[in-house]
C-alpha positions in Angstrom: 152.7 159.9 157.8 153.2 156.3 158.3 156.8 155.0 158.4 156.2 151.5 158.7 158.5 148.3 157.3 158.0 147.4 153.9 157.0 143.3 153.5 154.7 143.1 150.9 156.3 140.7 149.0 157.5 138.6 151.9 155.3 135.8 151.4 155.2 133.4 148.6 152.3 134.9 146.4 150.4 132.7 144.1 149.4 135.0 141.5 151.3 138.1 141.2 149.4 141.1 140.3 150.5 144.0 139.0 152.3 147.1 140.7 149.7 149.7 141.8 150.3 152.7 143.9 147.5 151.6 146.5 147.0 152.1 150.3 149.1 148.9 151.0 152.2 150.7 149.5 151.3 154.2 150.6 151.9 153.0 154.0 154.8 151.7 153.4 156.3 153.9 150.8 158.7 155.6 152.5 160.9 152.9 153.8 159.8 151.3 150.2 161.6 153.8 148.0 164.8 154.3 150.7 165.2 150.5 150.8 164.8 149.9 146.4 166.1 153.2 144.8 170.3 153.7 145.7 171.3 157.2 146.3 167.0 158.6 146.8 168.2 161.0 149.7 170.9 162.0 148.1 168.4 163.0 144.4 165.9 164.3 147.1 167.9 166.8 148.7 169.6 167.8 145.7 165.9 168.2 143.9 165.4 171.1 146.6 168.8 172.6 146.1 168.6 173.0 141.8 164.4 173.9 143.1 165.9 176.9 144.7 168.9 177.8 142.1 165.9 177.9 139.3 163.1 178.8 141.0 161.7 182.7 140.0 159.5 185.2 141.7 156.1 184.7 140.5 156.3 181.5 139.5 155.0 177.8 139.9 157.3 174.7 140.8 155.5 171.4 139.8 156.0 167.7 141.0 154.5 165.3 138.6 154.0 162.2 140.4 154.6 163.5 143.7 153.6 159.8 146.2 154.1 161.1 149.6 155.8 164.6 148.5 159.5 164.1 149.3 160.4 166.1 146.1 158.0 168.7 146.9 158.9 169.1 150.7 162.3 169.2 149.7 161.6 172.2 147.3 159.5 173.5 150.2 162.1 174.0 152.6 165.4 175.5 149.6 163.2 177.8 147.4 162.9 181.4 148.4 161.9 182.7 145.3 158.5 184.9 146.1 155.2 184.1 145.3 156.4 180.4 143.8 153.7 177.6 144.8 154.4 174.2 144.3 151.9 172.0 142.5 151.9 168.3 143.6 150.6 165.9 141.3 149.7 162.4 141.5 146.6 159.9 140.5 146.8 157.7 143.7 144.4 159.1 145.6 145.9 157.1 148.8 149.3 159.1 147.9 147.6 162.1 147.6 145.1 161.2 151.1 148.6 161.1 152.9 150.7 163.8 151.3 147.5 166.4 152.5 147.3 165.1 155.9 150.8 165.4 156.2 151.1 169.2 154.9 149.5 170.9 157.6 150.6 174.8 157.9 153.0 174.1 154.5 150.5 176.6 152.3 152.5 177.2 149.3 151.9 173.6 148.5 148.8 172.6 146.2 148.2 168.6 146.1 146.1 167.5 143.2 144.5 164.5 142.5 144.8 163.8 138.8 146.4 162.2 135.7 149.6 164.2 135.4 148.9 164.2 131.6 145.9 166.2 131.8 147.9 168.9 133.9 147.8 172.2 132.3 151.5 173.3 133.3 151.8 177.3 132.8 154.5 179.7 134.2 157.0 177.3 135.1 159.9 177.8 136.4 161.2 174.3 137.7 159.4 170.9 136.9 160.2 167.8 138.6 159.5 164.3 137.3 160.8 162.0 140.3 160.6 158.3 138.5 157.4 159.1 137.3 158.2 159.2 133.5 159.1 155.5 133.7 155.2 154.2 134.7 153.9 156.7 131.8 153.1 154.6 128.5 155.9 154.9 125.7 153.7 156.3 123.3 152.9 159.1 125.7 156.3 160.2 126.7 157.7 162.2 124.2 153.4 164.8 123.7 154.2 164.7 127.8 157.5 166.3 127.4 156.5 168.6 125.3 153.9 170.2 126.9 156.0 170.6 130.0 158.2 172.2 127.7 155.7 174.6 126.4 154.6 175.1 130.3 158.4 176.1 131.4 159.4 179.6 131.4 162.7 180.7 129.7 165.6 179.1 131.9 163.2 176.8 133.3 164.7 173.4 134.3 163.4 170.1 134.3 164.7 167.9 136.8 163.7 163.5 135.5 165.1 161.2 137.7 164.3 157.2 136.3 165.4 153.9 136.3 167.8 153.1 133.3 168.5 150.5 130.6 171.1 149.8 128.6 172.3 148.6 125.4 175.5 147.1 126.4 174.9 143.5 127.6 177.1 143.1 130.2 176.3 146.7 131.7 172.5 145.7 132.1 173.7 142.8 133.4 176.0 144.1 135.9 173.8 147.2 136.5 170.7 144.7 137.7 173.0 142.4 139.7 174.4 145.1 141.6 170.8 146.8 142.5 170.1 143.4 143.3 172.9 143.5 145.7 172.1 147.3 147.1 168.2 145.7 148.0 169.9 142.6 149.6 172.2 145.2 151.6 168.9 146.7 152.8 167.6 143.5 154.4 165.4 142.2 151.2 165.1 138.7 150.3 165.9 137.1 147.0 162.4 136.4 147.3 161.1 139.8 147.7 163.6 140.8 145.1 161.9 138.5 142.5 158.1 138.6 143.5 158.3 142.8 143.1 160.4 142.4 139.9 157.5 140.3 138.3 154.7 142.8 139.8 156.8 145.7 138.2 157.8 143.7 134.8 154.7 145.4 132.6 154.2 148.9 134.5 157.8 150.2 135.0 159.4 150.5 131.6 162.7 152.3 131.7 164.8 153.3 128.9 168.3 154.0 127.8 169.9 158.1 128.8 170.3 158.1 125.2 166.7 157.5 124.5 165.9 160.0 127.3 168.1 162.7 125.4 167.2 162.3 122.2 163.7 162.2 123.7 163.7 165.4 125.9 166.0 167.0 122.8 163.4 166.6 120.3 161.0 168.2 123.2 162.7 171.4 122.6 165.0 170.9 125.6 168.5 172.8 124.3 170.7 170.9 127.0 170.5 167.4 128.9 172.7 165.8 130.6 173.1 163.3 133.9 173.9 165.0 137.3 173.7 161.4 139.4 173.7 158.1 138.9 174.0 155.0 140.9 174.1 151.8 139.6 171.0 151.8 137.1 169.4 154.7 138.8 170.2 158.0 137.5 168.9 162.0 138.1 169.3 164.2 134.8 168.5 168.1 134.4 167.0 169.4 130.7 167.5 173.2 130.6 165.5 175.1 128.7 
């Protein structure tokens, strides 16, 4: 798997397009998402240790927007539930490309290629949406949830981990400035900063944890609440 620097938006760029999970930013994905998400390690290590506290015998795990497969190689290595393969999701199919080359002897792990909508999810016993929620359209959200719902097993956990909003004024505004800061800490430029910002403005919509409750409550989900947060980045678990 490549592990090279991320400078895509180094360079002045004329016309900003927008944000798409191509080949350019599978290559450089993983120092990407280390170098723009605060506390990622921390969500992806913790993803394989709730992975093996609700995994069952005889079950599926999924990862619904898997990228490169941290969540799912994380899962890989905690679960030791029997019989419980992992189904990696994700419609980029330079993601996907990478995630399968990577994999070698790691059998239990199934990457598809597909719009994680139109995944039938049966027998589940942990789900993992691993800010992937927040490029799915609002309209969508709340039939998505559901069926994962429906797919989940009885104490089945869903583990959504997204970028938040929030309603308070000063909060977003001190929220943003201070992942501004955590990027700047990791050696980005106010430029880079700004020209990603723009390519993400109209594909990454977050929302409020209330609006994610109320959302994953209506879902059927019985309890929801936020295991990690830093800054506007939060992890939360929905039990069935």
């Amino acid at each position: 798997m490549n592990n090279l620097k991320d400078s895509i938006y180094a360079n002045p760029v004329a016309n900003i397009s927008r944000f798409q999970f191509n080949e350019t930013v599978a290559n450089v994905f993983p120092d990407m998402i280390q170098r723009s998400v605060p506390g990622y390690q921390v969500i992806i290590s913790a993803i394989g240790l709730l992975a093996a506290r609700f995994a069952q015998d005889d079950t599926s795990c999924y990862d619904l927007g898997c990228s490169l497969g941290a969540a799912s190689l994380s899962m890989h290595e905690q679960i030791k539930a029997k019989n419980c393969p992992i189904i990696a999701v994700d419609n980029s199919k330079a993601m996907v490309k990478q995630f399968q080359q990577h994999l070698k002897t790691k059998t239990n792990i199934e990457v598809i290629c597909a719009d994680i909508r139109e995944i039938e999810i049966k027998n589940a016993s942990v789900v993992v949406l691993n800010f992937t929620l927040q490029f799915i359209p609002l309209e969508d959200r709340l039939a998505f949830l559901k069926r994962i719902y429906q797919g989940l097993l009885p104490n089945g956990i869903l583990i959504l981990s997204e970028k938040l909003k929030f309603d308070d004024e000063k909060q977003q505004h001190l929220q943003t400035d201070m992942h501004h800061a955590f990027k700047k800490s990791q050696g980005y430029s106010a430029l880079e900063i700004s020209q990603k910002r723009s390519a993400l403005e109209t594909v990454l919509i977050p929302e409020t944890f209330h609006q994610h409750q109320q959302r994953l409550t209506q879902a059927g989900f019985s309890s929801v609440e936020v295991w990690f947060q830093y800054f506007n980045f939060a992890s939360m678990v929905a039990l069935k």
